[in-house]
N, C-alpha and C positions, 0 to 999 in steps of 0.2 A: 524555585526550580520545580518541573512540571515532570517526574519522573514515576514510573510504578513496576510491580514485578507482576508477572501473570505467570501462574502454573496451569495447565490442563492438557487433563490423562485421561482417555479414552478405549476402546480394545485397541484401536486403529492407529494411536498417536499419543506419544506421551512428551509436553511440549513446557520448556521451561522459558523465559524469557526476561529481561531485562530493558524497557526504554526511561531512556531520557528527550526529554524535546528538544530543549535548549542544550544541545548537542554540538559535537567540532563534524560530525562523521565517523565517528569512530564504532569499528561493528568486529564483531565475531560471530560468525553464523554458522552454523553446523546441521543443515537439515538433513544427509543424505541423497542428496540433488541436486549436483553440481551446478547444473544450469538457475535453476533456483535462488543456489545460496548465491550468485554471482549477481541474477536479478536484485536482490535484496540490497545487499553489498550498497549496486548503484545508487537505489531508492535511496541508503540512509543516507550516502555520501552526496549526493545533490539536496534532499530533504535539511541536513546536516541535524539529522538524529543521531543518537549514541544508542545504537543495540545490541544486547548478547545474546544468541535466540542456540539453545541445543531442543534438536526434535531428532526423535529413534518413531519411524512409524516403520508401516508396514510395504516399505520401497520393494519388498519382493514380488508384490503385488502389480501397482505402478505406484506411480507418485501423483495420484489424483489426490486420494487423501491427507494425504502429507502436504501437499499445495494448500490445500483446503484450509486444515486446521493450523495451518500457520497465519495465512489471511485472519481466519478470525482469532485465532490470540492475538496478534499485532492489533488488529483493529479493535480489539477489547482493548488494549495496553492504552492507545490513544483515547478511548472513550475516556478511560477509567483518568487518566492524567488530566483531563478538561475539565473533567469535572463538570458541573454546571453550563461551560462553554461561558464562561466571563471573560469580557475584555477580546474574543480573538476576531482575527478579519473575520471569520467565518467565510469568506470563499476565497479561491485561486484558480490560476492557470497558467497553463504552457502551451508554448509553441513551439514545440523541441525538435530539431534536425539531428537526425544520424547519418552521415550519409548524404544517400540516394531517397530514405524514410523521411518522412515528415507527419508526426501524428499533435494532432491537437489534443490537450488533456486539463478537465474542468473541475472543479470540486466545489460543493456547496453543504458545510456540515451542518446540515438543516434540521435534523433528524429523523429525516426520512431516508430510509436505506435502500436504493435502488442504485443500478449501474449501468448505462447504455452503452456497451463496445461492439463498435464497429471497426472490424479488422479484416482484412485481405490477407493470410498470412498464407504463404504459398504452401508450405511443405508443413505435414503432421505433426513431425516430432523434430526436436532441437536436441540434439545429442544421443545417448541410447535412451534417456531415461522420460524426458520430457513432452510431451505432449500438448501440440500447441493449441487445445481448445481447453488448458487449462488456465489460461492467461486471463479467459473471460471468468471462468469460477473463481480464480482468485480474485478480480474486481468485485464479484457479486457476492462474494463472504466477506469482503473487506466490507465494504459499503453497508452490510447487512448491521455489522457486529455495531460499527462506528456511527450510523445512523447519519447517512451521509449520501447525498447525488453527485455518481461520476460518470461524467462523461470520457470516453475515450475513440477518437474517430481519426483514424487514417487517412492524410493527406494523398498521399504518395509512397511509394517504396514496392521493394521486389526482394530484397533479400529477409529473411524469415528472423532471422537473430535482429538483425539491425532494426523493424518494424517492433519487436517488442523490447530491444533495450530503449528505444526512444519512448517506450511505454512508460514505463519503472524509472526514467531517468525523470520524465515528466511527471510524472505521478509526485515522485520524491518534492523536485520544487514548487510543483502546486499545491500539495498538503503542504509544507514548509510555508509557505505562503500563509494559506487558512488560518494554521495555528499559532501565526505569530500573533502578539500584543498589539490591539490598535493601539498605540501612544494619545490619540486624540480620545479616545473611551476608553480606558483600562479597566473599568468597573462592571462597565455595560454590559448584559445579556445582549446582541446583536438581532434582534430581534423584537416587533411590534406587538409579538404576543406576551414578549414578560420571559418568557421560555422557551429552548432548544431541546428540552430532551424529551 
């Protein structure tokens, strides 16, 4: 079982968390970001991770940082759960429809932390609190923390909710994907150099 806890407190963010990998989907999330905690939700329940994540930041503010430092505790939690990165596919993808949206979503846990999104997202903010050019900061502290190339690129779509739940819903089963057990190498670092991190 591939599970870890991550705690980190910051002025801006004080964040507790819970993952399991080999998970049903099962989440409690409490970030103070409606839109957020709902993107999440998606991820684990497509990913089919087990997460408990409470974060108290500083939402009076916006919700850039509370975005932020959730991205990278989660993506620390998977680091941290790999460990080594023994045995998994080490990459995935999706080609997820919502809709009218259609975004393609890639992952390659390489260990290199970079994120190309490219997104048309029509209108600024999703709900009161949300702001949607935090959708790319959160790829690019997720990828940072977990040492990881993701791609995210927008087939199609118009409506602003719909373009990034197909984001998070993609996301969710192409990491699920990455970090499952090759059954044919279970032992194997995936990798020609001997090592991913």
């Amino acid at each position: 079982m591939r599970e870890t806890e991550v705690t980190r407190y910051t002025t801006e963010t004080k964040i507790q968390l819970h993952l399991t990998i080999e998970g049903t989907g099962e989440q409690s999330i409490k970030t103070g970001v409606g839109f957020l905690d709902h993107m999440l939700e998606l991820f684990v329940r497509h990913g089919r991770f087990d997460l408990t994540l409470i974060c108290e930041g500083d939402t009076e503010v916006d919700a850039h940082h509370t975005t932020e430092d959730v991205a990278i505790a989660i993506g620390r939690a998977f680091s941290e759960s790999l460990g080594e990165r023994r045995g998994i596919k080490r990459y995935g993808s999706m080609l997820l429809p919502m809709d009218e949206a259609l975004v393609m979503t890639a992952i390659d846990i390489s260990g290199r932390g970079m994120a190309v999104v490219e997104l048309a997202i029509p209108s600024e903010k999703i709900g009161q609190q949300f702001d949607t050019e935090l959708v790319e900061e959160f790829f690019i502290a997720f990828a940072r923390e977990l040492g990881a190339t993701i791609h995210l690129h927008q087939i199609s779509g118009k409506n602003s909710h719909h373009i990034v739940e197909a984001c998070f819903k993609g996301f969710g089963r192409a990491l699920g994907e990455a970090v499952a057990i090759n059954q044919a190498a279970p032992d194997e670092i995936p990798s020609t150099k001997g090592t991913i991190k």
